[in-house]
C-alpha positions in Angstrom: -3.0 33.7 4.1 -3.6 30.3 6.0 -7.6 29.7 6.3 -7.7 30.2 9.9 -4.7 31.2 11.8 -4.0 29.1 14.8 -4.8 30.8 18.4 -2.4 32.2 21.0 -1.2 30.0 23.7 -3.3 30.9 26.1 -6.9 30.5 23.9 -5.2 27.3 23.1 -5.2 25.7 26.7 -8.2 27.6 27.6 -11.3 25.4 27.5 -13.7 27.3 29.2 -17.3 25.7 29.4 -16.0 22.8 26.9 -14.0 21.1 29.9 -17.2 18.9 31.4 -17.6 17.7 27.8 -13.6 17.6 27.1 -13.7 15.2 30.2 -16.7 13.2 28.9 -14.6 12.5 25.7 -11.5 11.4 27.7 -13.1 9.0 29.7 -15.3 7.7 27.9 -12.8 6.8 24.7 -10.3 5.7 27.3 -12.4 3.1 28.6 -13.1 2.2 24.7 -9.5 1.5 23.9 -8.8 0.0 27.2 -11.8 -3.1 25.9 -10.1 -2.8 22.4 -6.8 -3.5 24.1 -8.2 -6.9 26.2 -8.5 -8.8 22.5 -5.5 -7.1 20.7 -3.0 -7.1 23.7 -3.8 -9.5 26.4 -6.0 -12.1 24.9 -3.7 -12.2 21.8 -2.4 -15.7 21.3 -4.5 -17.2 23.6 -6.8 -19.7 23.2 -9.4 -17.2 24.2 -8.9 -14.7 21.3 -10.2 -17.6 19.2 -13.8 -17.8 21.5 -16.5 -16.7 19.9 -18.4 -16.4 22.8 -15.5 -14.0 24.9 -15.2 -11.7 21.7 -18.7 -11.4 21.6 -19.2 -10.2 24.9 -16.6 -7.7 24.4 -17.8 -6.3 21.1 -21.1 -5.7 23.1 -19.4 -3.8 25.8 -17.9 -1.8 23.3 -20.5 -1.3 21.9 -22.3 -0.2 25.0 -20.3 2.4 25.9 -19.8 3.7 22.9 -23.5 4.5 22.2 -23.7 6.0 25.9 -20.5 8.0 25.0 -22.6 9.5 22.6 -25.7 10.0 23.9 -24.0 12.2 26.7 -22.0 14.2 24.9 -24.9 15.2 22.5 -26.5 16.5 25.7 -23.4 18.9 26.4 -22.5 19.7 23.5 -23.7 23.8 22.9 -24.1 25.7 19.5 -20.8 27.5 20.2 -18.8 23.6 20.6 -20.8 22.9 16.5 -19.1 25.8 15.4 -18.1 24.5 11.6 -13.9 25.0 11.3 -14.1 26.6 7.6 -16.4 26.9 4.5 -16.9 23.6 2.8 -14.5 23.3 0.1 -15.2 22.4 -3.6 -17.8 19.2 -3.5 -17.3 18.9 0.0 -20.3 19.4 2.2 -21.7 21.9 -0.2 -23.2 21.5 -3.0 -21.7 23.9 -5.5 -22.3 22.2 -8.5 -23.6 19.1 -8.9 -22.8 18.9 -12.4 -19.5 19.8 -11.9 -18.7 17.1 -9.6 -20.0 14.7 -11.6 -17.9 15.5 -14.4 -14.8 15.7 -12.3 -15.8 12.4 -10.5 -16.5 10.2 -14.1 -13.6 12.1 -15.9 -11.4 10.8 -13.2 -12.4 7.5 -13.5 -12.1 6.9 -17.2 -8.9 8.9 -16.8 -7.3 6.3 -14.0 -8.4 3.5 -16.2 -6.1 5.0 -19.3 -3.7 5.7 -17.1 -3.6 3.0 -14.7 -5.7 0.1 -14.8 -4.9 -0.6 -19.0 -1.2 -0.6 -18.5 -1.4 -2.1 -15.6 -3.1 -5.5 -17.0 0.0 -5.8 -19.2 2.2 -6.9 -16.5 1.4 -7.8 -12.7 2.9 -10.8 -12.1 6.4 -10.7 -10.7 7.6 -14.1 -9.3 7.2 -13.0 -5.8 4.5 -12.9 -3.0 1.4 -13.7 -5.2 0.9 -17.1 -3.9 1.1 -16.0 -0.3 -1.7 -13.2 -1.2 -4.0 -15.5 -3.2 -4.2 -17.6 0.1 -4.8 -14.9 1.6 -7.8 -14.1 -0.1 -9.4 -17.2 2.5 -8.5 -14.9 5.8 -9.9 -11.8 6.9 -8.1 -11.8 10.4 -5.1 -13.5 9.1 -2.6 -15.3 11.6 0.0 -16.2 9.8 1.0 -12.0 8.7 0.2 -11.3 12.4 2.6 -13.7 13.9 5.1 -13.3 11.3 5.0 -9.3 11.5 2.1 -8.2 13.6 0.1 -7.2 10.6 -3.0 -9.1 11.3 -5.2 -7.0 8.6 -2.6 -7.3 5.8 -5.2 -10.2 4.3 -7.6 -7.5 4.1 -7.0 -5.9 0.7 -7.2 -9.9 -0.7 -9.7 -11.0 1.3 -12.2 -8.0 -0.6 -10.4 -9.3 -4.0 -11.1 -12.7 -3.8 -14.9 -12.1 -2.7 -14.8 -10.0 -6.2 -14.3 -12.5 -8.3 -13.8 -16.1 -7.0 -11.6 -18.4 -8.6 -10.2 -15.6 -10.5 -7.4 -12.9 -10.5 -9.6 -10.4 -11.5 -10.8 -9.6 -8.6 -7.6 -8.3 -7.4 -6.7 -5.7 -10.3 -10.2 -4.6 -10.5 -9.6 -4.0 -6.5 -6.0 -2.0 -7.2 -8.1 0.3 -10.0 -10.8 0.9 -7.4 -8.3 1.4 -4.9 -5.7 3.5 -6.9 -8.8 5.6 -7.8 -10.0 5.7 -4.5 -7.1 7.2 -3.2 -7.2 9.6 -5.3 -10.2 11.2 -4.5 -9.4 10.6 -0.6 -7.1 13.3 -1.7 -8.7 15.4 -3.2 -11.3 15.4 -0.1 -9.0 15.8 1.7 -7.7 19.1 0.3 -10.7 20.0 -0.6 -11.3 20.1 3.3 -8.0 21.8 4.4 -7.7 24.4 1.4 -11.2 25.0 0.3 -10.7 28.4 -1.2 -7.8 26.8 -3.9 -10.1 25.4 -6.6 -8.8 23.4 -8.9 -5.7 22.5 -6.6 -7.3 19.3 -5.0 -7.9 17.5 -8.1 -4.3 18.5 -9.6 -3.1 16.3 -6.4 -5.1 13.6 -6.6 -4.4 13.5 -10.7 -0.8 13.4 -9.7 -1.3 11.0 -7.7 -2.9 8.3 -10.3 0.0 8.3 -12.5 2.7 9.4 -9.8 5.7 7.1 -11.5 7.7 7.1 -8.3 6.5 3.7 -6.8 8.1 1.4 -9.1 6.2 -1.5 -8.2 3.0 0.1 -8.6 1.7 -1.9 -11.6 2.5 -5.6 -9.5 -1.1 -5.7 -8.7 -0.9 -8.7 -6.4 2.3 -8.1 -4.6 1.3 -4.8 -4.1 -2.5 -5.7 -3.3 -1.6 -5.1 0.6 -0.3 -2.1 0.4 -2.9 -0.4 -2.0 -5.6 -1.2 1.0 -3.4 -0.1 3.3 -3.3 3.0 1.5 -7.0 3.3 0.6 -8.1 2.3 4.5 -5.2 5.1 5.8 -6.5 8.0 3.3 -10.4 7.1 4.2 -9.8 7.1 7.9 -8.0 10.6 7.3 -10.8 11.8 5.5 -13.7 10.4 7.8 -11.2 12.2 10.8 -11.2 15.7 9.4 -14.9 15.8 8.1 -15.5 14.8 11.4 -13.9 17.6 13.1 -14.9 20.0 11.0 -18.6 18.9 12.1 -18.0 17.9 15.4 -19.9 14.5 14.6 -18.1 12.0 17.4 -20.1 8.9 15.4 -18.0 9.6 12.2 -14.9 10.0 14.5 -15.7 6.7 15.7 -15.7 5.6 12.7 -12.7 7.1 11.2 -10.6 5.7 14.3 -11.9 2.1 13.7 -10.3 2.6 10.1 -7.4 4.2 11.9 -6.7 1.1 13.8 -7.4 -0.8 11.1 -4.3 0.5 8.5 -2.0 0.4 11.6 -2.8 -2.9 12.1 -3.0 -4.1 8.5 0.7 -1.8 7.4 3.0 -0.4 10.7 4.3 1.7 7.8 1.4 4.2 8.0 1.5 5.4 11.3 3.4 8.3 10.3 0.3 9.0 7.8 -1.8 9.2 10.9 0.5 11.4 12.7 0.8 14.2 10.4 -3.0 14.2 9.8 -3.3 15.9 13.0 -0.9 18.9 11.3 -4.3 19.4 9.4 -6.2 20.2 12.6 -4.5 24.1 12.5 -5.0 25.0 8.9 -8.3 23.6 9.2 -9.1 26.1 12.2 -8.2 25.3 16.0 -11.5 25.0 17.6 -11.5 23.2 21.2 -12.4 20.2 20.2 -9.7 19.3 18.3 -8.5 18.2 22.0 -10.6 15.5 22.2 -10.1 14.8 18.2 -6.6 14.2 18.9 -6.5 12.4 21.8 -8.8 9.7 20.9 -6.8 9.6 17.6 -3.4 9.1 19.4 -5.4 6.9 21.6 -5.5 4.4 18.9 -2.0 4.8 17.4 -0.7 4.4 20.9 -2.6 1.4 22.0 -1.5 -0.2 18.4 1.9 1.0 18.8 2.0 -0.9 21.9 0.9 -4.0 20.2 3.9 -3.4 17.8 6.3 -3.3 20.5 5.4 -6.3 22.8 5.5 -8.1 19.2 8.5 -7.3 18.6 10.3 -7.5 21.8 8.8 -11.1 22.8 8.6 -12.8 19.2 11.0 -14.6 17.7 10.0 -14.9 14.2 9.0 -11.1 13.6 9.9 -10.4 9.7 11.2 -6.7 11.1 13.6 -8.5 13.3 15.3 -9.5 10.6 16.2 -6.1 9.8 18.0 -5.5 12.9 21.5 -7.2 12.6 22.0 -5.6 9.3 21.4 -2.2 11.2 23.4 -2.6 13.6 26.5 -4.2 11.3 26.3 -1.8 8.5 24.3 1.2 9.4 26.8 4.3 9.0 26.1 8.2 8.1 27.2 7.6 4.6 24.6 4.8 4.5 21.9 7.1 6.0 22.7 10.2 3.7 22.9 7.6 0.7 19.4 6.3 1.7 18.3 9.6 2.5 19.0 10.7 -1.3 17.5 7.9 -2.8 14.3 8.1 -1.3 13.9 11.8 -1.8 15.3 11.7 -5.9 12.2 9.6 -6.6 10.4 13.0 -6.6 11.4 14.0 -9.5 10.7 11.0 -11.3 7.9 13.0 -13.3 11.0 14.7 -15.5 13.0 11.5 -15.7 9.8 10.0 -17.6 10.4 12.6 -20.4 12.8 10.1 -21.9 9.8 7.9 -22.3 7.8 10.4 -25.1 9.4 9.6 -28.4 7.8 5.8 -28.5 5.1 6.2 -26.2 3.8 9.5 -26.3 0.8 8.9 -27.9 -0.5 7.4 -24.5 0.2 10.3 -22.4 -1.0 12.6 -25.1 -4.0 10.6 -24.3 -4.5 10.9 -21.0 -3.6 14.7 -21.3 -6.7 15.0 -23.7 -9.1 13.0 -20.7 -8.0 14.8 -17.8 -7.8 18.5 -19.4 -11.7 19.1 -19.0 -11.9 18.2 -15.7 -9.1 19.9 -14.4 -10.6 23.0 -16.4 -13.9 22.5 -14.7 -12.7 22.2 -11.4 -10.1 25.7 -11.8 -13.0 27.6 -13.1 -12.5 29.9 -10.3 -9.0 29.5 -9.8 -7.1 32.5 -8.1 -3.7 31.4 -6.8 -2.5 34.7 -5.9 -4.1 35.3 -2.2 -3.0 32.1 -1.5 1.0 32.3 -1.7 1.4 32.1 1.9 -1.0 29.3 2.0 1.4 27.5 -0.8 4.3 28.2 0.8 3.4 27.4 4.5 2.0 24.0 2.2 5.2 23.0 0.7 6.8 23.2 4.6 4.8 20.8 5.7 4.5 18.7 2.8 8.1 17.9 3.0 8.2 17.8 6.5 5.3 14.4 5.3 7.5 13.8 2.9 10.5 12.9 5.5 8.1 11.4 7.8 7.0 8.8 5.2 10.3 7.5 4.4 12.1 7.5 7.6 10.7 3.8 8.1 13.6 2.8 5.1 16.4 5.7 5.9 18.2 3.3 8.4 18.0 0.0 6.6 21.5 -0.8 4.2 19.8 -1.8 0.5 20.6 -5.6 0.9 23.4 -6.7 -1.6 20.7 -8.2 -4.1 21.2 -7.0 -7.9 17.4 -5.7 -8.1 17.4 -3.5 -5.0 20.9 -2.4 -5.6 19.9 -1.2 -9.5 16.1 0.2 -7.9 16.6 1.1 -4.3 13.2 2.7 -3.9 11.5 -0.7 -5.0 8.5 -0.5 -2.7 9.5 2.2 -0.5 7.5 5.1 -2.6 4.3 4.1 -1.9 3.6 6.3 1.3 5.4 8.8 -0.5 3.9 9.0 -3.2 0.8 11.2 -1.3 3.3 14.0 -0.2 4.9 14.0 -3.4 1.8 14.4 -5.7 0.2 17.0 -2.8 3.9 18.7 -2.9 4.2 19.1 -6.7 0.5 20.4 -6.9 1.1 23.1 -4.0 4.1 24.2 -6.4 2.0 24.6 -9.3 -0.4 27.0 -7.2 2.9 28.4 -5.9 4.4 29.6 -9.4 0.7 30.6 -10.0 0.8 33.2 -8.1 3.3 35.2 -9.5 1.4 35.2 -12.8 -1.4 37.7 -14.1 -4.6 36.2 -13.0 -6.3 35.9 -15.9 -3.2 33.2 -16.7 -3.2 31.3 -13.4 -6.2 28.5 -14.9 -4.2 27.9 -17.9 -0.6 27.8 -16.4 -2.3 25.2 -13.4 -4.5 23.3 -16.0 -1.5 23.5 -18.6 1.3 22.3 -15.6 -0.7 19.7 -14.7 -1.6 17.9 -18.0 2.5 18.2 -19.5 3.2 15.9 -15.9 1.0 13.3 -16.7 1.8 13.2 -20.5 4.9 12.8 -18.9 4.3 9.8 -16.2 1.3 8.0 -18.2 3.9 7.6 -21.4 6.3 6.2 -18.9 3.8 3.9 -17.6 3.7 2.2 -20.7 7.2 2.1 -21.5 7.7 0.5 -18.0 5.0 -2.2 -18.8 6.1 -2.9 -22.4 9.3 -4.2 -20.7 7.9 -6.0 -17.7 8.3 -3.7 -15.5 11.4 -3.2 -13.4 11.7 -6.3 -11.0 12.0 -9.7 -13.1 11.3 -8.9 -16.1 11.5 -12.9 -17.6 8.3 -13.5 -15.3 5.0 -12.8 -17.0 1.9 -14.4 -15.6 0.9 -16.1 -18.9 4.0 -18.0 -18.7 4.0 -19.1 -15.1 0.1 -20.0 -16.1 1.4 -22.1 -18.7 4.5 -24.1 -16.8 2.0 -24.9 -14.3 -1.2 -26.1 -16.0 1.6 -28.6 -17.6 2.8 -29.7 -14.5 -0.4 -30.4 -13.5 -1.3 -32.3 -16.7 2.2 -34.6 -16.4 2.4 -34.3 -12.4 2.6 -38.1 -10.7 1.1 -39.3 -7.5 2.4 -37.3 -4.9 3.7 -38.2 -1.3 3.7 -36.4 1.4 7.0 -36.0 1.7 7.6 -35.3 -2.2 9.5 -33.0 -3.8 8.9 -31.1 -6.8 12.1 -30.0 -8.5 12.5 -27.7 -11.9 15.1 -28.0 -13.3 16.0 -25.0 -15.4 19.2 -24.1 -17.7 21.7 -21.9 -16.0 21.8 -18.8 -19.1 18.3 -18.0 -18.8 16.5 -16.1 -16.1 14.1 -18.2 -14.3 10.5 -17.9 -16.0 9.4 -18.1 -11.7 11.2 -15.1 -10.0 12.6 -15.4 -7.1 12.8 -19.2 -4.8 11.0 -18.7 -2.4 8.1 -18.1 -4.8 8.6 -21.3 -6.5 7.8 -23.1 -2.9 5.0 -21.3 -2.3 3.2 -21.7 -6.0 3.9 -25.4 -5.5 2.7 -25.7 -1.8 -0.2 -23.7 -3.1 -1.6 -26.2 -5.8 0.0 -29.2 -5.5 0.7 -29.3 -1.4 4.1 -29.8 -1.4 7.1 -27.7 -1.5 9.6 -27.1 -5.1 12.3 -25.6 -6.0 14.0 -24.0 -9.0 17.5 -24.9 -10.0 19.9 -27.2 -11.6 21.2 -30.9 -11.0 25.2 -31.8 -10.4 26.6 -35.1 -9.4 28.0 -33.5 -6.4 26.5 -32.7 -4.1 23.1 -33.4 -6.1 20.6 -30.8 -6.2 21.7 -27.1 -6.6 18.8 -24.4 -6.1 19.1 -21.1 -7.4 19.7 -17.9 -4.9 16.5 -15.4 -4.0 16.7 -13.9 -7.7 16.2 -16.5 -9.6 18.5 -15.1 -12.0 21.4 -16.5 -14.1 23.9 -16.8 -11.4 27.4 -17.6 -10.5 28.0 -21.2 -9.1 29.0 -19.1 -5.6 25.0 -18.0 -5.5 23.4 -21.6 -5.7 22.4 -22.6 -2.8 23.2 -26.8 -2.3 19.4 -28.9 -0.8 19.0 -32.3 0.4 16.0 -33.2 -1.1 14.6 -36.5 -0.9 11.4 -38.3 -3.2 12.0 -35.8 -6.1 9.4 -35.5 -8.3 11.5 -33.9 -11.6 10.2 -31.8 -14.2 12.6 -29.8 -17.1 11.6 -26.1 -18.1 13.1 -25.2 -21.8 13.5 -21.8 -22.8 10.0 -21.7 -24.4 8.4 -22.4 -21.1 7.2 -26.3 -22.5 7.4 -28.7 -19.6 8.7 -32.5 -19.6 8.7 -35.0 -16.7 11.8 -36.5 -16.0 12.9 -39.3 -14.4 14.6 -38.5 -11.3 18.5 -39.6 -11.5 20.4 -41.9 -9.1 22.5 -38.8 -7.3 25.1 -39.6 -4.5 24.1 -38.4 -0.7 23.9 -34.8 -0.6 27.3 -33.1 0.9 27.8 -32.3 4.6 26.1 -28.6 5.2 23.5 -28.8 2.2 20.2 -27.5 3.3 17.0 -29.4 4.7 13.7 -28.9 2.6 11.8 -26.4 3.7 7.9 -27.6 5.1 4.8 -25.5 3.6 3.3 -22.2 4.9 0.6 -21.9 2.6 -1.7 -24.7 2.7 -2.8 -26.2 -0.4 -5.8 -24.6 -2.1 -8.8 -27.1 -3.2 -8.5 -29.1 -6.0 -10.1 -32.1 -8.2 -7.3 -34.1 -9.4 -6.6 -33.3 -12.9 -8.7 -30.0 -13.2 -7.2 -27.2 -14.0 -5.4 -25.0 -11.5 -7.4 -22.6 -9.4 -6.7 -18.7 -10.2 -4.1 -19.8 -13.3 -6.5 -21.0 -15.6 -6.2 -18.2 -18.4 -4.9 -14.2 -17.7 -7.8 -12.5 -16.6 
């Protein structure tokens, strides 16, 4: 049965002598969000967001009444209002075994770094947003994400990476194995908190979570840098949240909502993570509190919903915008259904990795032999059988999660671009991939319980270990061919074509133009365009393109892909000041000099100014963050 069933109507709205302190917590976090709203909302592109001494004054305010908040509500709080929700789970709050949890907290870590962090380093580098991210290493409150889609926090996850390791791209993969690991055992807590009498369960989710192979993109440690500390900031403030509840500590809630606000305002994505966290309240045991819980946790996704909103109904740049007249020109039900079906198959992509084990089983075999003792340590007292409703009730709301995080991506038509068409769930599995990995482990425990006890450790331990033999021998299939999305790009390569450049690169103007040009049967060694401009605006400060040169109408720039495409997908520029530079099919670089080309024909396209400022560099030392693969 559920751990604590959830009270009638009537206990529910009764709050008896917690109303005075009910009240307290209302006003009190009401006023708190209305000062968080002054800098977010009203001061927000104003000249007095950006004064230190205004901000200042507010955070003491703030601060103020938070402490006061706190103070009073320690003084009515009584010993029936501390009441704990449940029995600490497994390593949570109780200290079961010490021993234990040390051996499941090390065997997890050497067993995310077979199965995560070494394939991983094979291939990261996709030709796509890594020079936007390396600049944005520089910004902890970063202007540029907030104006173009009102994620002011998204600079976050590289802002930590590039304090890690200056200089250096090793600060952000050591960041995605510390946050892919992370995440992991913000699951497991989690669990741990909401079903603490299913040993061994937690830890099967948060293992299936490390080597879930649904998220495609999962090994593009840089482009995906934002969203693993979106994910990592969204699972700790979930955690923090229901420890916090359980214990009725308002200065962890405090906390936990400051992290809330945080991942809403670094990814909108996540705000249906925060939403079903309250759905945890009730298995977790209704106790009154939970009122004033979850209003000061909608609280915060409201007033950044808010924000979202104004953003988008008053901007004129916002990247979601974009989205919109595709909606509304090719949005149909076969469209939705189709969308709906791709999003969901990805669930299964544990039995579509089978195909992986004849070449690369060795790996998953493995990571099987790592994670098998801790799994057996934590299941040592694993009875599934009680627990059936539990599982059942479990799987409900896991794929009621499950719908909630991809109904962001149900309405938008896969554009008409070969690599979304081939991989439609590119980049959309990563909030998914925490209701998948907690839905798979609930089935386990669910097909557990129909088997003799003394069984139910093996079968879980056994079920477990056969899934990531599975997903960990796919990982390195995956990253033996580069991945999914532009395969040609490799970051050894891209190192390589730009140290070159920089060895052979002229004086530069500031209205120069870099231009590679490439041959048209090859796939570009850069990934997509718009990459190209930004690598170049990056180290050299001014924009480039990829492409080929015709007499007419002159310069001819390959489409978003950077693929080998029909003479209908290049894209005609008016470029002006070229600097020219040929890329052979071994990635060896020659300056060129720039041909006498007729004017550039009616309707060609303007060059394009910089968006990411030039990083610092000596003239003639070697490039910044592409000096050797870390």
């Amino acid at each position: 049965m559920i751990e604590s069933q959830s009270p009638s109507l009537k206990r529910l709205f009764n709050f008896g002598s917690y109303r005075p302190l009910f009240v307290v917590d209302v006003m009190f976090s009401t006023i708190l969000l209305a000062i968080a709203g002054i800098p977010l909302i009203i001061l927000r592109d104003t000249r007095w967001f950006y004064n230190g001494f205004v901000m200042s004054g507010l955070l003491i305010v703030w601060l103020i009444v938070c402490v006061v908040w706190l103070v009073i509500a320690k003084r009515l709080e009584q010993p029936v209002h501390l009441t704990p929700t449940i029995r600490a789970g497994y390593g949570i709050g109780k200290p079961r075994s010490f021993v234990a949890l040390l051996v499941i907290v090390v065997g997890l870590i050497i067993f995310t770094v077979v199965a995560f962090y070494i394939p991983m380093r094979q291939h990261y580098w996709i030709g796509m947003d890594e020079p936007v991210l390396i600049d944005a290493q520089h910004h902890f409150w970063y202007d540029y994400y907030d104006t173009l889609a009102s994620r002011p926090f998204s600079a976050l996850s590289s802002f930590v990476s590039g304090k890690l390791t200056p200089n250096s791209l090793e600060g952000y993969l050591l960041f995605s194995f510390v946050s892919r690991f992370m995440v992991g055992l913000m699951i497991y807590s989690v669990l741990g908190l909401v079903l603490p009498r299913s040993n061994g369960l937690p830890l099967i989710a948060a293992v299936l979570f490390i080597v879930n192979p649904s998220e495609q993109l999962r090994f593009a440690t840089i482009f995906m840098n934002t969203f693993y500390g979106g994910m990592l900031v969204t699972t700790g403030a979930m955690f923090l949240f229901l420890l916090s509840y359980r214990h009725a500590w308002r200065w962890l809630l405090v906390i936990a909502c400051i992290l809330e606000g945080v991942a809403l305002l670094h990814y909108e994505a996540v705000f249906f993570i925060t939403l079903y966290t309250l759905a945890f309240i009730p298995l977790m045991g209704w106790r009154r509190r939970a009122w004033s819980w979850c209003y000061v946790w909608l609280g915060v996704m409201t007033l950044c919903a808010l924000r979202f909103i104004l953003f988008l109904k008053f901007s004129k740049t916002a990247y979601q915008i974009g989205y919109s007249t595709e909606i509304q020109q090719n949005l149909t039900l076969e469209v939705f259904f189709k969308n709906l079906s791709n999003l969901f198959s990805p669930l299964f992509s544990f039995f579509t990795s089978i195909e992986s084990l004849p070449q690369f089983g060795v790996y998953g075999l493995i990571a099987l032999l790592l994670i098998v003792f801790p799994l057996w340590v934590a299941a040592r007292r694993t009875y599934f059988t009680p627990l059936r409703k539990t599982y059942l009730i479990g799987i409900a709301v896991g794929f009621l999660c499950l719908l909630m995080s991809i109904a962001p991506w149900l309405i938008i038509p896969i554009p008409n671009v070969p690599d979304l068409v081939d991989y439609p769930t590119l980049r959309y599995e990563f909030i998914a991939s925490l209701p998948q990995s907690v839905l798979w482990a609930l089935s386990i425990g669910l097909i557990g319980t129909f088997l003799a006890r003394r069984f139910q450790r093996v079968w879980g331990v056994g079920a477990t270990a056969l899934l990531v033999m599975f997903a960990v021998s796919n990982a390195y299939d995956l990253q033996s061919h580069n991945g999914y999305w532009n395969p040609a790009v490799d970051f050894e390569t891209v190192s390589s074509i730009f140290q070159q450049t920089n060895n052979l690169m002229p004086p530069l103007q500031p209205d120069s133009t870099i231009f590679f040009a490439l041959d048209e049967n090859v796939p570009s060694p850069f990934g997509w365009t718009y990459h190209v401009q930004h690598m170049t605006c990056l180290f050299f400060g001014v924009p480039g393109y990829q492409g080929k040169i015709s007499d007419v109408p002159s310069w001819y720039v390959r489409g978003l892909a950077g693929y080998p495409e029909p003479p209908e997908y290049y894209l005609s520029y008016a470029l002006h000041n070229v600097v020219l530079f040929r890329v052979s099919r071994d990635g060896q670089v020659t300056l060129e000099p720039t041909p006498e080309l007729p004017p550039a024909a009616e309707g060609s396209l303007p060059v394009q100014p910089c968006v990411v400022p030039k990083t610092e560099t000596t003239p003639g030392e070697p490039l910044p963050y592409l000096l050797n693969n870390p």
